[in-house]
N, C-alpha and C positions, 0 to 999 in steps of 0.2 A: 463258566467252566473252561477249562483244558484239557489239552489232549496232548500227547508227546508220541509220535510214530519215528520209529528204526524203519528206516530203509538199508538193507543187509545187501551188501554186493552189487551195487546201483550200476557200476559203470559194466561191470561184463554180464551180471543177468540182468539181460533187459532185452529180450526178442519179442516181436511180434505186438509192440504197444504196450508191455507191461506195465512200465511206467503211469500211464493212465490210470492206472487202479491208485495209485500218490494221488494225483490230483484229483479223481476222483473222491476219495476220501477227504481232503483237504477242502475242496469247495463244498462238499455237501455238511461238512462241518460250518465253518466259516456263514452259509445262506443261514446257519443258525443260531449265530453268533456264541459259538463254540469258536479260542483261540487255539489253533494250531501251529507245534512249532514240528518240523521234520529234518533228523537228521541221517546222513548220510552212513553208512558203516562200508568198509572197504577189507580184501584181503589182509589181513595182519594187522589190522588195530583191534587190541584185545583189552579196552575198559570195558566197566560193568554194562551189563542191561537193564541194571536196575531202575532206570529212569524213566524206561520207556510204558507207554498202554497199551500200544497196537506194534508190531514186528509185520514187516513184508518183505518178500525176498522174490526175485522172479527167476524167469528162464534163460537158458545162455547156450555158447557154444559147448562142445566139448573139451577145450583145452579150458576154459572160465568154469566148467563143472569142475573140472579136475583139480583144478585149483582151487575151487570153494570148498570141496571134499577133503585135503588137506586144510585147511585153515579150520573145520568144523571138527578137526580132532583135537585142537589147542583148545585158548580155553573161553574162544566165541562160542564152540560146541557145549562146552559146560554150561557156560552163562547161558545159552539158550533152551537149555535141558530143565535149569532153574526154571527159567522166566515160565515155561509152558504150567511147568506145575506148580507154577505160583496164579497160574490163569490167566497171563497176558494171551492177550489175543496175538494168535501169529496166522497171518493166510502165505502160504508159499506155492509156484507157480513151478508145473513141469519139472527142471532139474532143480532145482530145490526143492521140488518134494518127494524126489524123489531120494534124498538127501535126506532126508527125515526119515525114511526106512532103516532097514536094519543094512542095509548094503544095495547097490547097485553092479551088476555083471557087463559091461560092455561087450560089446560084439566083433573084439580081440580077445576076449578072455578075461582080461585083466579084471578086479573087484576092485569097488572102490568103496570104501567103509563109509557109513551111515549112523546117522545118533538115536535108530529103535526107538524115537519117539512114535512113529506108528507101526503097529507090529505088521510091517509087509515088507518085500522086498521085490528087487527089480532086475530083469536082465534083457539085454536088447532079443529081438527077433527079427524074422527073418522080413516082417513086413511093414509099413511105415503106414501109420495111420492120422491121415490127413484128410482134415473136411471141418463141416457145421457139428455142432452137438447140443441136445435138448437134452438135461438131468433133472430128473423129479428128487427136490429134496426138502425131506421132513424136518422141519427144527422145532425146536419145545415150542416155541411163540406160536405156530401153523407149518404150512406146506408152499413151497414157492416152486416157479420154474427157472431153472439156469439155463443161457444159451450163449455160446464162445464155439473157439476153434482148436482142432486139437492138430499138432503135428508131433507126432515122434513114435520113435519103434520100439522105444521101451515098454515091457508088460508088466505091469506090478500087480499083485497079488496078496490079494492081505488076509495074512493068516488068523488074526481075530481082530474085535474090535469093528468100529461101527465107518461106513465107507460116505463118503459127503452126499451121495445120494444114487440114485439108478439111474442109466442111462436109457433112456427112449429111444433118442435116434444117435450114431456115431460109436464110436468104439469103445472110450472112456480107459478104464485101467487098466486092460490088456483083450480087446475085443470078444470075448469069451462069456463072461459072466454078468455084465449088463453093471457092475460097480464102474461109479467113478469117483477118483477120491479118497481122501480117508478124514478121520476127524478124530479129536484126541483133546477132552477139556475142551477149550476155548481153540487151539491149533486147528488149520486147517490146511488142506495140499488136494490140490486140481492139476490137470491137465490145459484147462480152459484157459485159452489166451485171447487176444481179441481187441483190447482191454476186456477182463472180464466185467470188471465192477459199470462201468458206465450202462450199460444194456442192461444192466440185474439191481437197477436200484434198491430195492427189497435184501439185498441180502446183504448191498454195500450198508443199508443202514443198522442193519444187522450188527454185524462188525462194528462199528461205534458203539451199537446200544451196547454190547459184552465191553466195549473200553470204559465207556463211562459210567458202567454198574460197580464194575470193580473200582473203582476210586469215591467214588459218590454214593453207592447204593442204586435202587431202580429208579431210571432217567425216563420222564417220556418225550420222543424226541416230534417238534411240532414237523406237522407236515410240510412234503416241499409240492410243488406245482414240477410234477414227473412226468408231464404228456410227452415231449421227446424222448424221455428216456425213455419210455414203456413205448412207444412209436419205432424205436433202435429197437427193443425186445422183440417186439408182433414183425416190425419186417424182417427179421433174421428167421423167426420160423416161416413164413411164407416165402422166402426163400427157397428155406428144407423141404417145405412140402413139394414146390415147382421140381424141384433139382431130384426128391427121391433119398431116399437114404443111398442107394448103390455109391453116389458122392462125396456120406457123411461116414466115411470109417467102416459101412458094414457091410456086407455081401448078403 
């Protein structure tokens, strides 16, 4: 079997170990001899998407948001608008998901347009929400736990539509309403950085299983030997638990 992953804006979203979630994906493919090939996508090259089974995009500064946010009005925006509703899978991190909203408000005022693939939107506040975060999230297959790090002061808010899961401890989509996330088809957008995927093997393999159903039909993927990873999972919440939520985003 194959797999073809887009990495969307490689060089300027990439904070906080996003990247990791590429290799993440890439090795727990590979231990299964699943061939992967990963290509890169940058500001302004605008071929198709059509090749791809899995789309990731991570988080960035502010002047690499700004710039991603133009380029997503040309016509990588279109093609990714396709690709979601043809059921590629897309996971996007922080400012690219928030980018997948209907708009983004900064905390100049300025709007920066979004492609409404998840019906929410986003505008900075006045407080920065930094720390640990545990999100219970339901997927058709069961029920898993996520746990990463969130930093940013954007509050998003989604108007309808189904959010990636609740947040237990930490702030998640705007500290208020306990959503973290959103999710749309096969698309997904977190907060969660960290690398997410290496700590969450469960949900990394997740993400495969939607790649390789869509091209193959339903795959079952053999087991991997995940004691560290689920070892990085348990000691990040015994972390939380030491530390308290006052730490993880919430008061």
């Amino acid at each position: 079997m194959d797999l073809t992953i887009g990495y969307l804006y490689a060089t300027g979203m990439n904070v906080y170990g996003d990247r990791g979630n590429i290799l993440t994906l890439v090795q727990r493919c590979r231990w299964r001899g699943i061939n992967v090939e990963v290509i890169e996508r940058g500001v302004g090259e605008n071929s198709s998407l059509d090749r791809f089974d899995l789309l990731f995009a991570g988080g960035g500064q502010d002047r690499d948001q700004i710039a991603v946010s133009k380029d997503l009005q040309e016509d990588t925006g279109r093609a990714l608008i396709d690709a979601v509703e043809r059921e590629v899978v897309v996971l996007t991190i922080c400012g690219t998901y928030q980018l997948l909203g209907h708009s983004f408000k900064t905390g100049t005022g300025d709007v920066l347009p979004g492609l409404g693939i998840f019906d929410a939107s986003t505008e900075a506040g006045p407080r920065r929400f930094i720390g640990d975060v545990i999100v219970d999230v339901r997927l058709a297959d069961g029920t898993l736990s996520l746990v990463g790090f969130e930093n940013h002061s954007g509050r998003t808010f989604l108007h309808s539509g189904a959010p990636l899961g609740t947040v237990l401890v930490g702030a998640g989509n705007n500290g208020d309403d306990r959503t973290e996330g959103a999710s749309y088809k096969n698309a997904f957008g977190t907060y969660l950085h960290g690398p997410l995927l290496p700590k969450n093997p469960g949900f990394a393999d997740h993400l495969i299983r939607l790649a390789l159903a869509r091209r193959y039909g339903d795959v079952e993927l053999p087991s991997l030997d995940d004691r560290l990873e689920l070892a990085a999972h348990q000691a990040m919440i015994e972390r939380i638990r030491r530390r308290g939520r006052v730490n993880s985003g919430v008061r």
